[in-house]
ZAMARGU-4260 file (C-alpha; in steps of 0.2 Angstrom, whole numbers, plus 5000, padded with zeros to 4 digits):
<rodrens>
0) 4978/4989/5270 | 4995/4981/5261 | 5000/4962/5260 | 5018/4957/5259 | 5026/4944/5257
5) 5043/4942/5266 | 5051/4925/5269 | 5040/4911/5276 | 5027/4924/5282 | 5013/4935/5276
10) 5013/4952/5282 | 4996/4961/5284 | 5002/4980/5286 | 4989/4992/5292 | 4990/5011/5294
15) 4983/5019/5311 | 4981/5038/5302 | 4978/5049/5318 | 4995/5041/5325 | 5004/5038/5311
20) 5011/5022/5315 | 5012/5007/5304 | 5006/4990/5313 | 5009/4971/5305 | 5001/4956/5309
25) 5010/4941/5306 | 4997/4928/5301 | 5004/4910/5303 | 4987/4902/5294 | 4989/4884/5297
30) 4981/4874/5307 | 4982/4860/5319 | 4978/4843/5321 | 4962/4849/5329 | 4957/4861/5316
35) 4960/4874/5329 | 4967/4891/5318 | 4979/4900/5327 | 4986/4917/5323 | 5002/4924/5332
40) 5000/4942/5331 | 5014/4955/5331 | 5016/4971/5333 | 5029/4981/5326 | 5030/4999/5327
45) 5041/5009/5315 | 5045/5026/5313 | 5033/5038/5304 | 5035/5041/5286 | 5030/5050/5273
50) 5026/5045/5253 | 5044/5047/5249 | 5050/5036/5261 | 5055/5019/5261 | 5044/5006/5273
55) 5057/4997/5284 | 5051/4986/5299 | 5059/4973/5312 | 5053/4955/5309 | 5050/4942/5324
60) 5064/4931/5320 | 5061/4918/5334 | 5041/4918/5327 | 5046/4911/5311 | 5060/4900/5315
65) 5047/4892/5326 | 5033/4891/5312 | 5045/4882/5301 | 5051/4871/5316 | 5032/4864/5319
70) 5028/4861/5301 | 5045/4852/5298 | 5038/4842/5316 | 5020/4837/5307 | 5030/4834/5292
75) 5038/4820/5303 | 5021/4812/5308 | 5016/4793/5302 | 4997/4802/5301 | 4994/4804/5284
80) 4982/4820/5288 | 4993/4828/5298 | 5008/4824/5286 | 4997/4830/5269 | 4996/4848/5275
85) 5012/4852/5282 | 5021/4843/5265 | 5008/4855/5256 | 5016/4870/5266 | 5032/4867/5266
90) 5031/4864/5244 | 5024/4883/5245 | 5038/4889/5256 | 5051/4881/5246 | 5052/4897/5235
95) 5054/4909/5250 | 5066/4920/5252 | 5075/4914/5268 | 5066/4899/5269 | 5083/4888/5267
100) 5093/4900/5279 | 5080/4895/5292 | 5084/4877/5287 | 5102/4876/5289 | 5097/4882/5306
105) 5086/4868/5313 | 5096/4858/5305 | 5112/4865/5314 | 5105/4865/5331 | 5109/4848/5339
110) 5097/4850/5352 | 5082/4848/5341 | 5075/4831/5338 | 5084/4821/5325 | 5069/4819/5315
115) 5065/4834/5314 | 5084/4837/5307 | 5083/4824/5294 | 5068/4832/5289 | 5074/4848/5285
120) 5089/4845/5278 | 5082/4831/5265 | 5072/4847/5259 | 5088/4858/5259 | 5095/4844/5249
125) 5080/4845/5238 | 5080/4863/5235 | 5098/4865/5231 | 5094/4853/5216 | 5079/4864/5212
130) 5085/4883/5216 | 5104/4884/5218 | 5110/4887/5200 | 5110/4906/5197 | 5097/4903/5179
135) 5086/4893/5191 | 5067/4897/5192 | 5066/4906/5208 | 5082/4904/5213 | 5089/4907/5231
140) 5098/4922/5232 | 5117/4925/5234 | 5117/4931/5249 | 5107/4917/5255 | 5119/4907/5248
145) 5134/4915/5256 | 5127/4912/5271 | 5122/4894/5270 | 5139/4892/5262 | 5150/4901/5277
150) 5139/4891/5290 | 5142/4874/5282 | 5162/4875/5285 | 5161/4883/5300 | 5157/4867/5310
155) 5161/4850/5307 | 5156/4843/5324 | 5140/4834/5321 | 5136/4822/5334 | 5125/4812/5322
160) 5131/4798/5311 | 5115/4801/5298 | 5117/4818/5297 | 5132/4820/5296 | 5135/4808/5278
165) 5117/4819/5272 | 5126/4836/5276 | 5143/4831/5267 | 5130/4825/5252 | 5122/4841/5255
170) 5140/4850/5252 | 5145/4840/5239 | 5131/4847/5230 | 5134/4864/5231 | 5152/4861/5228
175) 5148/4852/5209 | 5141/4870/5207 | 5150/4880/5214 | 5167/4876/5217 | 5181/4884/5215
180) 5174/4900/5205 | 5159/4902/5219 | 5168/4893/5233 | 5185/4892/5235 | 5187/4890/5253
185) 5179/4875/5252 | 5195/4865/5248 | 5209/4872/5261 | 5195/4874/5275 | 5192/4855/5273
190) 5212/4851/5274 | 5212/4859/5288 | 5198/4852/5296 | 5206/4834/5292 | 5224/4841/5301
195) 5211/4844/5316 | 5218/4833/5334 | 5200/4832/5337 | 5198/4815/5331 | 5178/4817/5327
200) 5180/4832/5318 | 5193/4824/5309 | 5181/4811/5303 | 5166/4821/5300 | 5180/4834/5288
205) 5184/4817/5280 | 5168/4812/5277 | 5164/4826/5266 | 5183/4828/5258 | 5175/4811/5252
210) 5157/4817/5245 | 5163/4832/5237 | 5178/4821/5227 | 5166/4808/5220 | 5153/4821/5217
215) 5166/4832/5208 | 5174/4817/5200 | 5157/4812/5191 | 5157/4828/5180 | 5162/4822/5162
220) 5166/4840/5153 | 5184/4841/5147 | 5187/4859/5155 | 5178/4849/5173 | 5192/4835/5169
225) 5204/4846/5167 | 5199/4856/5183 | 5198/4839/5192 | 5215/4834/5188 | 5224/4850/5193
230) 5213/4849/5210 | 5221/4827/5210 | 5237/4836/5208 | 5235/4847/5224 | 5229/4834/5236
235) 5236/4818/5231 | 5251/4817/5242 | 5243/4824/5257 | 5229/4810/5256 | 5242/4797/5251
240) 5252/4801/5268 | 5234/4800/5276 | 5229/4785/5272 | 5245/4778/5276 | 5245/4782/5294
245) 5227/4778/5298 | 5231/4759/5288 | 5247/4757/5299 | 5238/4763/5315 | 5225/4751/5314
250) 5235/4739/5310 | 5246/4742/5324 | 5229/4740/5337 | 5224/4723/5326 | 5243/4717/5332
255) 5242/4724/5349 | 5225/4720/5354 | 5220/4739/5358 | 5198/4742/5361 | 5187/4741/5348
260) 5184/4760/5348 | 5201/4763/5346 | 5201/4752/5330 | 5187/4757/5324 | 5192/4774/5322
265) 5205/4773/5315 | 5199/4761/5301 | 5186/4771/5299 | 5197/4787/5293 | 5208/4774/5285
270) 5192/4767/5272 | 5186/4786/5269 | 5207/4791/5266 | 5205/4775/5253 | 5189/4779/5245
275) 5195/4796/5242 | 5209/4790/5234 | 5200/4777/5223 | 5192/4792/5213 | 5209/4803/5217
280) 5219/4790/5207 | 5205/4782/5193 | 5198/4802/5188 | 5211/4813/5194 | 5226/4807/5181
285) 5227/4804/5160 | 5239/4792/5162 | 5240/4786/5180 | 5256/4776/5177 | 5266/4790/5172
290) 5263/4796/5189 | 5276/4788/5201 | 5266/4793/5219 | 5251/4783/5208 | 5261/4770/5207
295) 5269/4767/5222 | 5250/4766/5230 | 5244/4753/5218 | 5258/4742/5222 | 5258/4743/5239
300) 5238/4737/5238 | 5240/4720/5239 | 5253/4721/5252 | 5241/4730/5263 | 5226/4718/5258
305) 5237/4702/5265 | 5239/4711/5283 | 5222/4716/5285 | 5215/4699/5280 | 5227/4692/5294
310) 5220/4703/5305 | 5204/4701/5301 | 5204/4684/5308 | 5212/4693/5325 | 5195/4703/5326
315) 5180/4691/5323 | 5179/4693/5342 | 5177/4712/5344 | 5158/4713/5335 | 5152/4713/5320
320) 5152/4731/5315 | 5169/4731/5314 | 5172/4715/5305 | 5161/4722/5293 | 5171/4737/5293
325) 5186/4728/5290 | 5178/4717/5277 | 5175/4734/5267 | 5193/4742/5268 | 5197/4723/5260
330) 5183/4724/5248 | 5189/4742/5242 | 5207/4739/5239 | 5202/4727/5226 | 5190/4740/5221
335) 5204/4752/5217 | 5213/4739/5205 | 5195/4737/5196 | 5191/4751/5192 | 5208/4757/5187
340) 5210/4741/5175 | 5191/4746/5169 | 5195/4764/5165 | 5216/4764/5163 | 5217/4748/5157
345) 5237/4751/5149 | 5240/4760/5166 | 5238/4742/5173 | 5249/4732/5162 | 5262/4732/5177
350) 5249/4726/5189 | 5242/4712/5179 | 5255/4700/5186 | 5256/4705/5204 | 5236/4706/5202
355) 5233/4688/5193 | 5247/4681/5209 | 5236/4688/5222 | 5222/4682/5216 | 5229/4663/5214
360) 5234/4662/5229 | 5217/4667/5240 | 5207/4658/5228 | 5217/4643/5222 | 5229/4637/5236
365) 5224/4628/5252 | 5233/4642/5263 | 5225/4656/5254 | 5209/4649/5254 | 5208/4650/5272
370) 5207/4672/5272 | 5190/4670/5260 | 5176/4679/5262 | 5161/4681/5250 | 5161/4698/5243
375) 5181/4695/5244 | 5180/4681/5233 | 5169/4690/5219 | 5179/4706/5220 | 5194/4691/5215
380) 5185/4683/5203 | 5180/4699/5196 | 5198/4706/5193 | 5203/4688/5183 | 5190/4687/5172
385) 5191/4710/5168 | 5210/4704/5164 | 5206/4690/5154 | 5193/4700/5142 | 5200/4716/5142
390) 5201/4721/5125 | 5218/4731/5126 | 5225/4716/5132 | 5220/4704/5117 | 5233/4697/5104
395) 5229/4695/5088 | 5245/4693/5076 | 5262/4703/5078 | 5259/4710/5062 | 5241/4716/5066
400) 5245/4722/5085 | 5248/4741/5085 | 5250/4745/5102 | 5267/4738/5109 | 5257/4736/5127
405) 5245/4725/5121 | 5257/4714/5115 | 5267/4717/5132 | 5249/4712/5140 | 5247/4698/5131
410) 5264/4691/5137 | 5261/4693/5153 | 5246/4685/5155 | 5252/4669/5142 | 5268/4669/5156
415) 5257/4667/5171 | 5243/4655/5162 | 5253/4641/5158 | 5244/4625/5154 | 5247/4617/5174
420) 5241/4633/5181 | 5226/4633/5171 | 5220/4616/5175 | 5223/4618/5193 | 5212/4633/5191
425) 5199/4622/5182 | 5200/4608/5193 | 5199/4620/5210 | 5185/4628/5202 | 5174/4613/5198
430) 5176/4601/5214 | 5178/4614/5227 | 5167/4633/5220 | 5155/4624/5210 | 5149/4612/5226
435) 5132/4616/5232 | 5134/4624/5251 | 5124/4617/5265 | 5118/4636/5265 | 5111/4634/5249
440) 5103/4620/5251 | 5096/4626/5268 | 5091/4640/5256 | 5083/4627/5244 | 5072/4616/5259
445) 5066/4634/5264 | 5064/4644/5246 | 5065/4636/5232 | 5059/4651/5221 | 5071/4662/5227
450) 5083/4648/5225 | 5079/4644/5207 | 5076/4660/5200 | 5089/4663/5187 | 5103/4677/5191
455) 5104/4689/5175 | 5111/4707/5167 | 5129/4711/5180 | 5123/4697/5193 | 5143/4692/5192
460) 5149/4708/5198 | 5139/4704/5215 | 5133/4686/5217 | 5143/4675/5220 | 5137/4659/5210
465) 5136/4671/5193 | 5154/4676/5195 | 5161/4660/5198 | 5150/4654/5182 | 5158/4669/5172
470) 5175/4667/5177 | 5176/4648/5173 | 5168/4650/5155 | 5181/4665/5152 | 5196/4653/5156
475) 5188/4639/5149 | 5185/4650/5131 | 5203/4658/5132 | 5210/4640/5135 | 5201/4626/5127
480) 5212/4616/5121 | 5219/4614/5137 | 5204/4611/5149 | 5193/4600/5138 | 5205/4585/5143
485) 5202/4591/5160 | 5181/4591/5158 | 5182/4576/5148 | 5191/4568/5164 | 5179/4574/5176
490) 5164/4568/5167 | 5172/4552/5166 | 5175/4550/5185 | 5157/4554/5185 | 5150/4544/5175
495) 5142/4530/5184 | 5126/4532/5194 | 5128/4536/5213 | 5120/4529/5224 | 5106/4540/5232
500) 5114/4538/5249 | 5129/4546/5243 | 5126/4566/5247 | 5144/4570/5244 | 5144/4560/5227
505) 5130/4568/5221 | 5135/4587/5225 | 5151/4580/5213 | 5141/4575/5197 | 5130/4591/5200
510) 5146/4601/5201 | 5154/4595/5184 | 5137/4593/5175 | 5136/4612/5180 | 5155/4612/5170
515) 5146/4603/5154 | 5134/4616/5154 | 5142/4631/5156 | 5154/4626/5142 | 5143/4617/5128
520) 5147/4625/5115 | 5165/4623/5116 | 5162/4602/5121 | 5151/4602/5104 | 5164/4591/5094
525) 5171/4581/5110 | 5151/4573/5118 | 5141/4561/5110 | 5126/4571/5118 | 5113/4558/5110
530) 5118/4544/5119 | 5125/4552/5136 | 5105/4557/5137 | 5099/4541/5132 | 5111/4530/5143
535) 5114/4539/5157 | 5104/4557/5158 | 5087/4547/5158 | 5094/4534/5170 | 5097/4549/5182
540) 5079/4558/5179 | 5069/4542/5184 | 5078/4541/5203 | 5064/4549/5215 | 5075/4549/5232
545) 5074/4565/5241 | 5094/4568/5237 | 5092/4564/5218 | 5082/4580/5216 | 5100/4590/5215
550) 5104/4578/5200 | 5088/4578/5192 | 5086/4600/5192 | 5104/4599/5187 | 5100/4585/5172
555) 5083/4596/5169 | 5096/4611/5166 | 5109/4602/5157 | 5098/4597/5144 | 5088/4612/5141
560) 5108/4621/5137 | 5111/4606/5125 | 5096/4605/5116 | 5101/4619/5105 | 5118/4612/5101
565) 5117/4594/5098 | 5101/4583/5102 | 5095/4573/5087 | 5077/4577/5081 | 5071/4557/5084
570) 5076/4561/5103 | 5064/4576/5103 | 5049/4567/5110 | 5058/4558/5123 | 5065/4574/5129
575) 5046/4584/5130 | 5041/4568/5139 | 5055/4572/5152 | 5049/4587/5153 | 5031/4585/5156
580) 5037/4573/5170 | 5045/4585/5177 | 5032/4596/5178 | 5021/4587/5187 | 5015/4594/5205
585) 5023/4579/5214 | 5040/4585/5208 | 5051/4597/5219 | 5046/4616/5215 | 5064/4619/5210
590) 5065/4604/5197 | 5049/4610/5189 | 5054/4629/5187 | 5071/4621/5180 | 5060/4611/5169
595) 5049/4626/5163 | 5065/4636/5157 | 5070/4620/5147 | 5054/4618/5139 | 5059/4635/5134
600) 5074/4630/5127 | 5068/4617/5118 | 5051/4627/5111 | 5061/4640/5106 | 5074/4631/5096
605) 5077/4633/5078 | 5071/4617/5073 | 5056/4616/5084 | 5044/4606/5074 | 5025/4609/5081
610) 5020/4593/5075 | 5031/4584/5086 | 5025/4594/5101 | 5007/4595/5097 | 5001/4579/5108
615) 5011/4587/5123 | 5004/4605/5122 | 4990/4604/5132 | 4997/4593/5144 | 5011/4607/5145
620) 5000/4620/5144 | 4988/4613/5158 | 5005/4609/5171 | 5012/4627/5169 | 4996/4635/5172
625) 4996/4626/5189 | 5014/4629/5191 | 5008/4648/5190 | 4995/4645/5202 | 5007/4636/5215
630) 5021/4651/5213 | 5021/4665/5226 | 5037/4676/5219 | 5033/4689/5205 | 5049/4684/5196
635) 5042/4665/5196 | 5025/4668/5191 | 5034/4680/5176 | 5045/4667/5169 | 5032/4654/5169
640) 5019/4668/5161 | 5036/4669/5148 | 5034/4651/5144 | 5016/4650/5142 | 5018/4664/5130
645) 5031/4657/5120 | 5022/4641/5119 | 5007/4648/5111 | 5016/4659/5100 | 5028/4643/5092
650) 5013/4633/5091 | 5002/4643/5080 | 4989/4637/5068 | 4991/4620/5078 | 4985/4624/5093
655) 4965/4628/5085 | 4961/4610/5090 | 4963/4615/5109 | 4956/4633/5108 | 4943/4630/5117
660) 4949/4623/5132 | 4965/4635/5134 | 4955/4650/5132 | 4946/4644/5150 | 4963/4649/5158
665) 4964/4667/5151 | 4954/4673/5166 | 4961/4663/5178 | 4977/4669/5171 | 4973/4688/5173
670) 4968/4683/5191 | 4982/4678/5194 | 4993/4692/5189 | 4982/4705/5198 | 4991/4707/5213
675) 5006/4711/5204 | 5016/4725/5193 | 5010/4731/5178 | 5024/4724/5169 | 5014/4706/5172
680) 4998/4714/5168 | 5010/4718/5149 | 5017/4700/5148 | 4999/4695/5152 | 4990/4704/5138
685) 5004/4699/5126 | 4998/4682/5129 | 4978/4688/5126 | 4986/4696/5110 | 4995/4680/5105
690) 4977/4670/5107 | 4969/4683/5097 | 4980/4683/5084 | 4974/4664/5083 | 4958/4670/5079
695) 4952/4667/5099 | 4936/4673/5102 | 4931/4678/5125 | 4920/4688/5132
</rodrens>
């Protein structure tokens, strides 16, 4: 009796002696949902043969594609113990010789269930990772790989969307290995693929043109670069020329009112032409402006950008997938001029004019303004403040500035910054971005955790709040001495209480507080902050009226960014008095987590004095803990659990006369974060740690 193992499948071989002929079993060992074995015997007869020769036999093709089809079918199973075993299978063929030929099969047969497809090609996916390099434990063979190689450019015709973006992922994968030593078809079969009149195989082509260019563009090696940039070189034009034709054809059906479909397919190619370009143009050249066709592209960017946010309006009508579709080929041409001031930032000095103008006028004049969308306005916001701190760009004395660019940089920017342009910027930026929306205080009435949580790490690159915060506090910190005038004013037009009646009035003050705030620091010499907070904060904190909960959160954060900066020591009291007001359960759930991260200003301030706080700990102590109780999102009950923490810790020694009634909350406190992550479960016992380092005894 021999065993051996060939492809998916074990073959038990034995020898009929008086006959002389050799008979395999083929034992496909699993079984099914029912616990029924099943064994698919096959017999194979070969010639008859002697010690010296060499055991061939005909394998049962059809058998084991079907073996693999049925486990990659349980695979796809909701039902854990039917999905346990087949994974478990599967992760033992994965090593087979043929397994991943028999893979690119399924997964090429449209006729099989979509499931099943995904299925197998997330595990071709998976195993090219694992076992395609040549130094590879187990790796799959190169013929194997020859074949799965030939097969994956032979048909670009997939009918499904899903598949289709995980076979050019799939692609792109193999080309990061093995292109152009291993594969060098790869690049002229894709050409002309995209040169194809058949408009789907046209797409599908471009679709993974673009996978393999941003996977081949992500390799950092200099002889990869180098490689990269000859391949740029090859193609640039050709894409160019692309992406100029698809742009002006959907263009042309915005103008003409053509179908949907007919739109849509040609934006389509026109956003995956752009993407590819974005890498082509940022990766693909050392100095990008030395490169005329380069050039001529980016220039022609915000052209393009003001026709398609025309039409845009023209196709609100003709559903959603396609405005969105537009909205991306917009949001992507700002995309290009980011990342190329991020990465060439001297390539860009010609740009930063025509960039800066474009960007004025959308977000700054009452005819622009009417083209804005969301993401459109971040991606704007985005590009002013990156020009603004990009540290080519900054001047510090003609002596000292090397780089003649920089100096050319600085100009440009000085030029288009004068002191009327700024304000209006400022002005705009303040009474019109900074307004609280009705959506967001729909978004309040209905969540007012996820409303108050704090935005944090690259939130401005996406939110639209953070960047609009970010951008003003760059222009305000570039041009002080022009814009504190401007704040000063604002403040002043605010100054008296309004009436809590007056929605629009209120939504004002909140908007210029949130001005004060951003930009303390540089107001430090221009506010009597002692008497601002005595006079008219206070004032403000004391209305209860439904409305006058947007001043009092605002107030509540205002202070907590000033109480670092400039608020007197003999105002200290008064301001934890606020605070434990505030706090209180009869307060709005935003105000009071507003109020919790100004406590934690205020206790973690340099000149914190414990002995001034001491008669409000408790009182403190006792209201965050039922904040905590009352919070539902992770990120809430974690700042509050921040808070409680610090407040132990700046407390120390003074906080022995309340041990025992705050170490009654420590289980009550680890109750509460059971539910969640393990990272509350660490911010928890840091507080435990904190109370034992007080000399806390619990059990």
């Amino acid at each position: 009796m021999l065993t051996f193992n060939i492809g998916v499948l074990w073959l038990t071989c034995s020898v009929l002696p008086t006959q002389g002929i050799l008979t395999l079993t083929i034992d496909s060992y699993w079984q099914t949902e029912r616990n029924f074995d099943f064994k698919n015997k096959v017999k194979v007869l070969c010639r008859k043969f002697s010690n010296e020769d060499t055991l061939s036999f005909i394998m049962d093709v059809a058998s084991t594609h079907a073996m693999v089809l049925d486990v990659l079918q349980r695979a796809s199973s909701q039902n854990p113990e039917i999905l346990k075993p087949a994974e478990t299978k599967l992760k033992e063929w994965e090593t087979q010789p043929g397994f991943y030929s028999i893979l690119f099969d399924i997964i090429s047969n449209h006729s099989l269930d979509v499931n099943i497809r995904w299925i197998a090609i997330l595990y071709m996916k998976n195993g090219v990772d694992k076992y395609w390099r040549k130094n590879a434990i187990n790796a799959i063979a190169e013929e194997e790989k020859q074949s799965i190689r030939h097969g994956l450019l032979c048909n670009f015709s997939e009918p499904v969307s899903q598949i289709a973006v995980q076979k050019a992922v799939l692609i792109a994968k193999i080309a990061r290995i093995d292109f152009p030593r291993e594969w060098p078809e790869l690049l002229p079969t894709l050409l002309q693929a995209v040169e194809s009149p058949d408009s789907s195989i046209q797409h599908r082509s471009l679709l993974v043109l673009h996978h393999v260019v941003k996977t081949i563009a992500s390799k950092r090696l200099t002889a990869d670069r180098r490689l990269f940039q000859e391949f740029t070189s090859n193609i640039y034009m050709f894409i160019l020329n692309l992406w100029n034709n698809f742009t002006e054809a959907f263009v042309t059906n915005i103008m003409q009112n053509t179908s949907a479909d007919i739109i849509t397919a040609n934006l389509e190619k026109a956003l995956l032409t752009l993407r590819i370009l974005r890498k082509l143009t940022v990766f693909g050249f050392y100095k990008p402006h030395e490169n005329e066709n380069v050039m001529s592209f980016m220039k022609v960017i915000f052209e393009k950008a003001k026709t398609v946010l025309q039409g845009r309006k023209q196709i609100k009508g003709k559903g959603i997938y396609l405005l969105e579709l537009c909205e991306k080929f917009i949001i992507h041409l700002t995309k290009v001029l980011l990342s190329l001031l991020d990465t060439h930032p001297f390539s860009f000095i010609n740009l930063i004019q025509p960039s800066l103008e474009f960007t004025f006028y959308y977000l700054f004049t009452d005819e622009g303004i009417h083209f804005l969308f969301e993401r459109f306005v971040i991606q704007c916001f985005n590009l002013i403040k990156n020009i603004l701190v990009c540290v080519e760009y900054r001047f510090a004395k003609v002596e000292m500035t090397k780089h003649a660019e920089t100096l050319r940089a600085h100009e440009i920017k000085q030029s288009f910054f004068q002191p009327q342009t700024v304000s209006d910027m400022c002005r705009k930026l303040v009474m019109h971005y900074f307004i609280l929306t009705q959506d967001e205080l729909d978004m309040w009435d209905a969540d007012p955790e996820a409303f108050s949580n704090d935005e944090c790490g690259d939130s401005w690159k996406y939110s639209l709040r953070p960047s609009m915060d970010t951008v003003f506090v760059t222009i305000f910190h570039e041009y002080k001495d022009v814009l504190i005038p401007v704040i000063l004013e604002l403040v002043a037009q605010t100054h008296v209480l309004v009436p809590p009646e007056d929605m629009q009035g209120i939504l004002k003050k909140d908007a210029v507080y949130n001005a004060v705030g951003l930009c303390a620091f540089d107001l430090y010499d221009e506010v009597n902050f002692d008497q601002w907070f005595t006079n008219t904060l206070l004032q403000e904190l004391k209305i209860k009226h439904n409305n006058y909960r947007v001043i009092r959160r605002r107030v509540t954060a205002l202070i907590g960014r000033w109480t670092g900066i400039k608020l007197s020591s003999e105002l200290r009291p008064t301001l934890y008095e606020c605070i434990i007001n505030l706090l209180g359960p009869d307060e709005d759930m935003a105000v009071r987590l507003t109020a919790s991260s100004t406590l934690r200003y205020a206790i973690d301030d340099f000149e914190f004095n414990c002995d001034q706080f001491k008669d409000y700990m408790f009182s403190a102590f006792n209201l965050l803990f039922g904040l905590l109780k009352e919070a539902v999102e992770c990120e809430t009950k974690m700042q509050v659990l921040n808070v409680m923490t610090l407040l132990l810790e700046r407390m120390g020694n003074a906080i022995q006369p309340h041990s025992e009634s705050l170490i009654q909350y420590l289980p009550h406190l680890w109750q509460e974060s059971e539910d969640h992550n393990m990272l509350h479960c660490a911010k928890l016992w840091g507080l435990v740690q904190t109370s034992e380092s007080h000399g806390w005894r619990y059990y």
